[in-house]
C-alpha positions in Angstrom: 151.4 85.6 247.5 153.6 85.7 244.5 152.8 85.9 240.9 155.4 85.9 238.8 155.7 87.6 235.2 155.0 84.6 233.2 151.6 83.9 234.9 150.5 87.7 233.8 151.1 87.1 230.4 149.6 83.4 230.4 146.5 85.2 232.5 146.4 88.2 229.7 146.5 85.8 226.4 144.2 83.0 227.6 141.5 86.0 228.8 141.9 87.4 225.1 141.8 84.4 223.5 138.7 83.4 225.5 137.0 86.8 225.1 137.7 86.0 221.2 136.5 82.8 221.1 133.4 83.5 222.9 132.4 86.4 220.9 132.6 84.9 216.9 129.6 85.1 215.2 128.3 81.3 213.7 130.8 80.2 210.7 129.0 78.4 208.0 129.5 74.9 207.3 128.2 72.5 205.2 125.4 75.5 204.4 124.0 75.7 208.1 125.2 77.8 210.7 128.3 76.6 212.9 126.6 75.8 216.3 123.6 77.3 215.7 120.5 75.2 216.1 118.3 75.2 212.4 115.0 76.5 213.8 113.3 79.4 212.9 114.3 80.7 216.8 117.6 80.7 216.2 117.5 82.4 212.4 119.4 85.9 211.4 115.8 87.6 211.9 113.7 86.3 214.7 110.0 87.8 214.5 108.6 85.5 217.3 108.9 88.3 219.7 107.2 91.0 217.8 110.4 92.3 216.7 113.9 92.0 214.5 116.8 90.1 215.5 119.7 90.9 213.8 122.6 88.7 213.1 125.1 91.2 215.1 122.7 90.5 218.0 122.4 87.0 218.0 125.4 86.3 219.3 124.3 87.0 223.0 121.9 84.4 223.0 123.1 81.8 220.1 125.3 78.7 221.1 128.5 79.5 219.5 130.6 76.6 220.4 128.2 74.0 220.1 128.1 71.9 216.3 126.2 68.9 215.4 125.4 68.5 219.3 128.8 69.0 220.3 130.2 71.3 222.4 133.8 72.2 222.6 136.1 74.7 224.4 140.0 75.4 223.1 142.6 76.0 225.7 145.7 77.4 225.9 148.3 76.8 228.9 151.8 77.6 230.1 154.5 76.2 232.4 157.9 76.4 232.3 158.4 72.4 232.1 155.8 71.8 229.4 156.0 74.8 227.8 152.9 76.2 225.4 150.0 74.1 225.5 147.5 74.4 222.9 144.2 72.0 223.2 140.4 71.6 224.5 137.3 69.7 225.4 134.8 68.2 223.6 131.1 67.3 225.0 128.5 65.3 223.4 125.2 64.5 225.7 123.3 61.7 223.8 120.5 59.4 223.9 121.2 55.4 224.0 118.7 53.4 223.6 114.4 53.8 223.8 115.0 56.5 227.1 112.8 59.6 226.6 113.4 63.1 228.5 117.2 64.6 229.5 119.8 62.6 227.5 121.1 59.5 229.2 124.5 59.4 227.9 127.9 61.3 227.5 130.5 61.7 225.8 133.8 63.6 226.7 137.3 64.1 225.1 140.0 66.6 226.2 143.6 66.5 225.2 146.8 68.9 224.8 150.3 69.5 223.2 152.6 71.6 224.4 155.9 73.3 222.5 158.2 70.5 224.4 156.6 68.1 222.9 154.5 66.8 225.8 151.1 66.2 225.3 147.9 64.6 227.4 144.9 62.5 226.4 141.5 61.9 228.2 138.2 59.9 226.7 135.0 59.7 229.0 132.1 57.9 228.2 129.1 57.7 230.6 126.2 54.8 229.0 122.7 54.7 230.2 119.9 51.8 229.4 116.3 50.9 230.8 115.2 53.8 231.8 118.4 54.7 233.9 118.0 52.1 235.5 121.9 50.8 234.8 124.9 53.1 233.9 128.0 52.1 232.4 130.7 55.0 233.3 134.8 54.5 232.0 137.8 56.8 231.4 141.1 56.3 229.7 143.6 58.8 229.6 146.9 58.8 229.0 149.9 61.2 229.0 153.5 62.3 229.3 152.9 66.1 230.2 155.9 67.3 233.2 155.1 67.4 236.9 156.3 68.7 240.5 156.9 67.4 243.2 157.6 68.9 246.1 157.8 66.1 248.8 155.0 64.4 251.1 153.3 66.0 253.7 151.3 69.3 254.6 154.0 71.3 255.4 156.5 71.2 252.3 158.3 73.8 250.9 157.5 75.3 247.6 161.6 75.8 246.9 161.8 72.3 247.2 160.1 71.5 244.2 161.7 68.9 241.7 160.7 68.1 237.7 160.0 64.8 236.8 158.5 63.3 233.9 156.2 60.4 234.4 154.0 58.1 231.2 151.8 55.9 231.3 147.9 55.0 230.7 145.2 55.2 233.3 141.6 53.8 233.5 138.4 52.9 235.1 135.2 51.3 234.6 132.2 51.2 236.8 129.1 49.7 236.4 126.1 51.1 238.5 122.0 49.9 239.1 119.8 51.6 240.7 118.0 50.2 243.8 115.9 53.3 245.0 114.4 56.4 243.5 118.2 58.7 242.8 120.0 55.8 244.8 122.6 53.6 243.1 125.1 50.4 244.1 127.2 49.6 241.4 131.7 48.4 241.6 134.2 50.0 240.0 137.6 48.6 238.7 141.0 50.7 237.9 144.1 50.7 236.6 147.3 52.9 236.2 150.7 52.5 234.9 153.2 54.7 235.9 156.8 55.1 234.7 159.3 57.7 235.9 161.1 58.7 232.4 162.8 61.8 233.7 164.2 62.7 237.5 166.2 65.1 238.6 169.9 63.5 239.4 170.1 63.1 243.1 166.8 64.4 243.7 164.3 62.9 246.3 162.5 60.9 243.7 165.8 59.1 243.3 167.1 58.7 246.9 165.2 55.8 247.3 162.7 57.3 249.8 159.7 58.1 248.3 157.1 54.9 247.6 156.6 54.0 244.1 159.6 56.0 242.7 161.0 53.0 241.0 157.3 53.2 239.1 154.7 50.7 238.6 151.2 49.0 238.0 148.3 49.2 240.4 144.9 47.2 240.0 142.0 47.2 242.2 138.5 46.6 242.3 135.9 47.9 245.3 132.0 49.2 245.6 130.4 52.3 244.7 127.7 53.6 246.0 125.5 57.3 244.7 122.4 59.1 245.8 121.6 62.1 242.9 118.7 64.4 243.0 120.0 67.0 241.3 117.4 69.1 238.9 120.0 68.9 236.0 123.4 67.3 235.7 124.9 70.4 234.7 125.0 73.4 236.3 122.1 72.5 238.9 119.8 75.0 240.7 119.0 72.5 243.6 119.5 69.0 245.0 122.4 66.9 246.0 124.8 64.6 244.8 126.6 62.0 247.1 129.1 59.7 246.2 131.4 57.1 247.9 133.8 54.4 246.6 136.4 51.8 248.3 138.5 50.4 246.6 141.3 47.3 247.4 144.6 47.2 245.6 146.4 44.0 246.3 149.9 42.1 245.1 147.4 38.9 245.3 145.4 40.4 242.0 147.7 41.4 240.0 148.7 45.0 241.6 152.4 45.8 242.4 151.3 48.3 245.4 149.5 47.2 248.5 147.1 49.5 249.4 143.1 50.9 250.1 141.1 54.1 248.9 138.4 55.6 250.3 136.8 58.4 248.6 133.4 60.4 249.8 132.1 63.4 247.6 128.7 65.3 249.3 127.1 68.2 247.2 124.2 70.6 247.8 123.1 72.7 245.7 120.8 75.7 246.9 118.4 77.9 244.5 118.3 81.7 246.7 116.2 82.7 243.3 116.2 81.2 239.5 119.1 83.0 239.1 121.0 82.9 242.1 122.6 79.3 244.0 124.6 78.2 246.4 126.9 74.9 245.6 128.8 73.3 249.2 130.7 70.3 248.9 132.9 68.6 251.3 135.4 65.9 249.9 137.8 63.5 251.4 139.9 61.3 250.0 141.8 58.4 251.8 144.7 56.0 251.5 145.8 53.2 254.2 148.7 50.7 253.6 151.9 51.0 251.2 150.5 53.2 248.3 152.9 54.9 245.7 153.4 58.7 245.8 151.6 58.8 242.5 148.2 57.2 244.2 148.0 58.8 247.2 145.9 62.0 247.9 146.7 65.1 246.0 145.7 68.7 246.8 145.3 71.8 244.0 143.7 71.2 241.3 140.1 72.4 238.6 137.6 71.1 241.1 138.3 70.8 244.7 141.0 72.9 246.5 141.6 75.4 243.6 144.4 78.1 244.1 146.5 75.6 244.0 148.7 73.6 241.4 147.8 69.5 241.4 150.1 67.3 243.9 151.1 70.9 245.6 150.5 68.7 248.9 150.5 64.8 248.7 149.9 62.8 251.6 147.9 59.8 252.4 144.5 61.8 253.3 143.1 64.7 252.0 139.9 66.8 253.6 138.4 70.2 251.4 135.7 72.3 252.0 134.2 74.7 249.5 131.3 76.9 248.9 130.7 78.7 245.5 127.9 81.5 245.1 127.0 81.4 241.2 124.7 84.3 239.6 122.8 85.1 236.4 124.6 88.7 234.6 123.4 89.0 231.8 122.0 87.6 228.8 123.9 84.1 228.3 126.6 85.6 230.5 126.9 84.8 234.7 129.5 84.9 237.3 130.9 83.1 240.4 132.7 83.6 243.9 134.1 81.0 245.9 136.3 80.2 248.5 137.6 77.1 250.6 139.8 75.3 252.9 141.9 72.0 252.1 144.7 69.9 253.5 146.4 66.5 253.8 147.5 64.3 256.7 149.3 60.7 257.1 145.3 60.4 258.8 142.4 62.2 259.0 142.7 62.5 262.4 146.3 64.4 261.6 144.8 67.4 259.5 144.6 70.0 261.7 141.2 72.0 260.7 142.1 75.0 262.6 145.2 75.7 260.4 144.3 74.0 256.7 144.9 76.1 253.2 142.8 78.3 252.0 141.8 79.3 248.7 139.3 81.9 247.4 138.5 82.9 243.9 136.3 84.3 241.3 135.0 83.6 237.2 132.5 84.1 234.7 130.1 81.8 233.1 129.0 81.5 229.6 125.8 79.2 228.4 127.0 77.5 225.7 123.4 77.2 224.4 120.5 74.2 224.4 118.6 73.0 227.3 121.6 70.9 229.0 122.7 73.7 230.9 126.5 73.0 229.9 128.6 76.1 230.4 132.3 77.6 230.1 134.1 78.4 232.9 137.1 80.9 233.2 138.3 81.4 236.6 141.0 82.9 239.4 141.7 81.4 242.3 144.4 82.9 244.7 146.2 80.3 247.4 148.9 80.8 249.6 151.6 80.9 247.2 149.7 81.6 243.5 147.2 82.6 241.3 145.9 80.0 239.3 143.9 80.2 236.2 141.3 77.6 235.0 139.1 77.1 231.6 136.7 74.5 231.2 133.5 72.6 230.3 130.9 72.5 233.5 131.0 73.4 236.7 133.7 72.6 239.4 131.3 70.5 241.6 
């Protein structure tokens, strides 16, 4: 397992910058607190309890990165083909419509620049109506931010890895009813462009080998199908959440690739106490026919084979397993361990379970504040080769 001298320092200055960021006291703005909710709960002296609250105390308990029902997390990255990255997340749960109880709706922005002038967009927006009875879920995103690529298959070899620089925009749209109590059927449609804009001369990418090299368009359209009976869609103390799309991209329809997807996510979620639970989640994700290297399945990642750097392993199927064991500290302050196991294969049938990559890791939580139950996570996760280091809104799974 190597770690290499930049990684300390990036490891070092995004832990201090977190530990700072998580520990301002409420700026004023506007003449109310910064993120702090204006009730008499959440004042500079709280006498509800029988006792004083000062303001140097509050901040244990007070949502500090939360304004005007937004949340927000900065971030700070570092690679030696984008350079310094400097951006964040944004998170607005909302109501739409006459729905009453947990809000319906989401929004969600995250974005970056780096020092090489690189830089990544991402817009969510998730749209409930009639008592969530219908859902309305998209994504665009967009950016120009450096890859590697280090060839297809499970057994590449990390000295083999090759900078390219792809652009392009990427989106989806699905629209979702429900049929049963937590059941939905709903389609989904997608799109990506993807254009190579910098290789390395003579590399693999330009050998003519690889599929989808030359770049592209790809549009398809399947069905989607989700059972959720999760207590709360963030960070949930029990319940499941399945999901399971398939998806055809044809040349008849517009797309330049030929191609099918298959993708299954199942989640359980297990309260030990109020304090303690147990998330599992087993995902697979399938290809079959002529897709680009750019479409097929990708290993490393935030959310499901962490320890590892996105697109570390591409091949047309990809299996993960993972278990995470999260825990109350302290205050507005918890923790988490996890570990897994992940691989790819030309099949399914090809990934070898006995032998598959494993990843284990470990990261604090902080509630950001209100009843959503959004939090912050900062993690480690050590694989085969690295230690990678995440910051984000919400869980993994």
């Amino acid at each position: 397992m190597v770690l290499t001298n930049y990684k300390t320092i990036r490891y070092v200055i995004c832990v201090a910058l977190g530990t700072a960021v998580f520990s301002l006291s409420p700026q004023r703005v506007g003449g109310e607190a910064f993120g702090a909710e204006t009730t008499a709960t959440h004042s500079a002296v709280d006498t509800s309890a029988g006792e004083n609250r000062t303001s140097s105390q509050s901040w244990l308990t007070e949502p500090k990165l939360k304004a005007f029902g937004f949340t927000w997390l900065p971030r700070i990255t570092y690679t030696g083909e984008s350079g310094v990255g400097v951006g964040g997340h944004i998170l607005r749960p909302f109501h739409w419509g006459k729905d009453a109880g947990a809000p319906n709706s989401e929004f969600r922005v995250s974005g970056r620049a780096t020092s090489k002038r690189q830089w990544a967009a991402e817009l969510r927006l998730r749209l409930g109506w009639a008592d969530r009875a219908w859902s309305l879920n998209t994504k665009f995103g967009a950016s120009n931010i450096a890859r590697r690529f280090y060839g297809i298959g499970p057994h590449t070899q990390a000295g083999d890895v090759e900078i390219y620089r792809p652009q392009g925009p990427l989106m989806y749209i699905e629209l979702l009813r429900r049929v049963l109590p937590g059941m939905r059927i709903g389609v989904r449609a997608e799109f990506e462009h993807f254009e190579l804009t910098e290789t390395v001369p003579g590399g693999m990418l330009e050998s003519g080998a690889v599929p989808g090299a030359e770049g592209g368009h790809v549009l398809g359209a399947g069905f989607l199908w989700d059972y959720d009976s999760r207590d709360r869609k963030y960070s949930p103390l029990s319940g499941s959440f399945h999901q399971a799309f398939a998806m055809r991209f044809d040349e008849s329809t517009g797309s330049k690739f030929d191609f099918d997807v298959y993708n299954v996510d199942l989640r359980k979620y297990l309260s030990i106490t109020r304090h303690h639970v147990v998330a599992l989640q087993v995902f697979a994700y399938v290809t079959q026919g002529a897709p680009p290297f750019w479409r097929q399945a990708a290993m490393g990642g935030r959310a499901h084979s962490r320890g590892y750097r996105r697109g570390r392993y591409l091949d047309h199927a990809m299996v993960a397993y993972q278990v995470e064991y999260r825990f109350d500290i302290w205050r507005r302050f918890g923790g988490a361990v996890f570990a897994g196991l992940a691989d790819v294969g030309r099949r399914v049938q090809d990934i070898n379970h006995a032998h598959m990559k494993p990843t284990v890791g470990f990261g604090s939580r902080i509630r950001l504040g209100g009843t959503d139950g959004v939090k912050a996570r900062i993690e480690m996760a050590f694989g085969r080769e690295e230690v990678r280091f995440y910051m984000s809104l919400d869980e993994a799974f």
